[in-house]
C-alpha beads as a LAMMPS data file, in Angstrom:
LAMMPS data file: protein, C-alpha beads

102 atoms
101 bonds

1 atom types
1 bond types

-500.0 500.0 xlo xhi
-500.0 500.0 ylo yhi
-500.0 500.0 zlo zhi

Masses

1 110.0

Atoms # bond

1 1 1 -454.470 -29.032 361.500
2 1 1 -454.994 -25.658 359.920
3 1 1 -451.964 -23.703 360.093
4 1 1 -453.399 -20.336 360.959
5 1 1 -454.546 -22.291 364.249
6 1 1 -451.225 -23.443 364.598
7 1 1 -449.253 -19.950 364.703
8 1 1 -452.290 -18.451 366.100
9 1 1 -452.991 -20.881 368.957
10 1 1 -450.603 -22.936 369.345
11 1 1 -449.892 -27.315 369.271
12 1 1 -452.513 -29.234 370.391
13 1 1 -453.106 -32.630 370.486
14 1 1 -457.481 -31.956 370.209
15 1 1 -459.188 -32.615 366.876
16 1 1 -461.844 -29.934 366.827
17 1 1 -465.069 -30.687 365.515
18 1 1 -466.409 -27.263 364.717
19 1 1 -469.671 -27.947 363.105
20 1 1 -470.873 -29.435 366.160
21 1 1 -469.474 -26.390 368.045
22 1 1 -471.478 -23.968 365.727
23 1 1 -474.641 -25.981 365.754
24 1 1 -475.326 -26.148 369.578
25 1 1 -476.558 -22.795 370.862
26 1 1 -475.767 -23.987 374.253
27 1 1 -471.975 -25.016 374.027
28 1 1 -469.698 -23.510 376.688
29 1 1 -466.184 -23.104 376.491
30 1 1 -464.235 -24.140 379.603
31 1 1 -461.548 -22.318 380.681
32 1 1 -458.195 -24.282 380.816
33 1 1 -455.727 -22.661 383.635
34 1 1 -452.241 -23.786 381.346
35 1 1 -453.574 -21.695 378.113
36 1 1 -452.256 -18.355 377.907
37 1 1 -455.560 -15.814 377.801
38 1 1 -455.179 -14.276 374.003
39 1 1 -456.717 -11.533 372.795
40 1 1 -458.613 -11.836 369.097
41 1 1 -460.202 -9.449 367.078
42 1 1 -462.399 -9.824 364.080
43 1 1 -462.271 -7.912 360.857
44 1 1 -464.834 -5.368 362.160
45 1 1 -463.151 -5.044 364.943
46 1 1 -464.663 -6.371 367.953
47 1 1 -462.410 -7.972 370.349
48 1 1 -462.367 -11.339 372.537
49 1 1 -460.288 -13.261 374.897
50 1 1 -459.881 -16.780 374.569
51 1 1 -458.911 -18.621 377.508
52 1 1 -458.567 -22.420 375.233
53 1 1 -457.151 -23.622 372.800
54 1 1 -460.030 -25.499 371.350
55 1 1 -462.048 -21.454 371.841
56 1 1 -459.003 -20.160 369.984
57 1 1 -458.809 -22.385 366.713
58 1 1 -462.915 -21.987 367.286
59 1 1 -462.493 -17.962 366.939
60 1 1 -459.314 -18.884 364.133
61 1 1 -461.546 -21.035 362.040
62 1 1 -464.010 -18.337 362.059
63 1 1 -461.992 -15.511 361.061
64 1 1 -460.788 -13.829 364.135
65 1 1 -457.569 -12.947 363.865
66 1 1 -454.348 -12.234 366.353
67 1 1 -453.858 -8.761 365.795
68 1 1 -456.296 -6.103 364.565
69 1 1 -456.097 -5.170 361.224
70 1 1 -456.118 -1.467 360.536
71 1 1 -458.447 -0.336 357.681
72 1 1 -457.216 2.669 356.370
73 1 1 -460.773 5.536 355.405
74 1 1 -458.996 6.486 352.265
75 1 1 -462.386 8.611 351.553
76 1 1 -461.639 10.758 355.016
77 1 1 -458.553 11.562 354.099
78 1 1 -459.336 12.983 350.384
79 1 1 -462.750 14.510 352.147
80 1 1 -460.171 16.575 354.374
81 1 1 -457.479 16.791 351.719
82 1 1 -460.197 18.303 349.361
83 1 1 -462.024 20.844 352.247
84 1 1 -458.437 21.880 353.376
85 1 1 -457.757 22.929 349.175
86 1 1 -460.851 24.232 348.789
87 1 1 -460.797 26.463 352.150
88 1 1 -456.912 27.498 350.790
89 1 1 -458.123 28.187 347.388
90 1 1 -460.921 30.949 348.869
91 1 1 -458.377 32.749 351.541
92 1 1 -455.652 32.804 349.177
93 1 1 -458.058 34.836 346.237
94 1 1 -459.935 37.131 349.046
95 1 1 -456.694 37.936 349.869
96 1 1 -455.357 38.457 345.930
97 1 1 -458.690 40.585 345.157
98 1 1 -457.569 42.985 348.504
99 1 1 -454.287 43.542 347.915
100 1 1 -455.081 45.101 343.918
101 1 1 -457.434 47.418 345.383
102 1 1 -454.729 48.539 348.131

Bonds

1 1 1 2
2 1 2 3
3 1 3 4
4 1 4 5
5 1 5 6
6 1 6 7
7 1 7 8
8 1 8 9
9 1 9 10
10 1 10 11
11 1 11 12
12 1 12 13
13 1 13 14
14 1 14 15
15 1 15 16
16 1 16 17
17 1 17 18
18 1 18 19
19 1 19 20
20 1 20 21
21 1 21 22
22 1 22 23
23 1 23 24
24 1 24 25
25 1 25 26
26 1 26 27
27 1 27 28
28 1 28 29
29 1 29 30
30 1 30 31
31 1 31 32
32 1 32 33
33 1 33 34
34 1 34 35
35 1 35 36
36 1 36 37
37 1 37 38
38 1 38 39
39 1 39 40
40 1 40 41
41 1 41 42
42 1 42 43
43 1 43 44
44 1 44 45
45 1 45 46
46 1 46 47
47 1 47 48
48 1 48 49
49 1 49 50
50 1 50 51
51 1 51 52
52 1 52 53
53 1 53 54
54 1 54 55
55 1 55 56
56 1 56 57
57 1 57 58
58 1 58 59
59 1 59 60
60 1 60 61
61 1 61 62
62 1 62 63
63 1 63 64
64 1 64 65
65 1 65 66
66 1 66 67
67 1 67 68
68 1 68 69
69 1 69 70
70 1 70 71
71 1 71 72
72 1 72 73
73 1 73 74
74 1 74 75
75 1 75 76
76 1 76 77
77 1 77 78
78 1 78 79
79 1 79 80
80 1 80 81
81 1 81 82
82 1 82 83
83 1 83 84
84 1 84 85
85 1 85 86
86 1 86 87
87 1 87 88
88 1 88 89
89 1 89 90
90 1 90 91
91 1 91 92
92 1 92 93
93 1 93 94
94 1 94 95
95 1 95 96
96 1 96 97
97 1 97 98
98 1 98 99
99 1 99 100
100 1 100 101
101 1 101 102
């Protein structure tokens, strides 16, 4: 067993066959009332509970993971870094060009 599922999901005693999963449109997960309802999320994102294990190592294998991975917009930050230098650089000389003509 895959050990992501594992630490994810938890012990189980289920071989999952997760091609057959993936290839029927139609499959339904059934609820099972001694699994814990988790929460997964996927890289963009999106979030799902899971209320099985064989839906959780399902989710797992797929890349869904248990806690949501924060992507850090490293081109927001230098886009407000570089507006908030820019706006300083402008205030600070109309003020400069004032006070020699006081």
């Amino acid at each position: 067993m895959d050990k992501k599922i594992t630490l994810i999901c938890g012990e189980s005693d289920l071989i999952p066959d997760f091609e057959s999963i993936g290839n029927n449109p139609n499959f339904v997960f059934e609820s099972d009332p001694q699994f814990d309802t988790l929460v997964l999320y996927n890289p963009d994102g999106a979030v799902i509970n899971v209320n099985s294990w064989l839906e959780c190592a399902n989710y797992v294998n797929g890349g869904w993971e248990s806690k949501l991975v924060s992507l850090i917009n490293y081109e927001k930050y230098l886009f407000f870094g570089l507006a908030f230098v820019w706006v300083s650089y402008f205030i600070f000389g109309f003020f400069n060009r004032k006070s020699k003509y006081s």
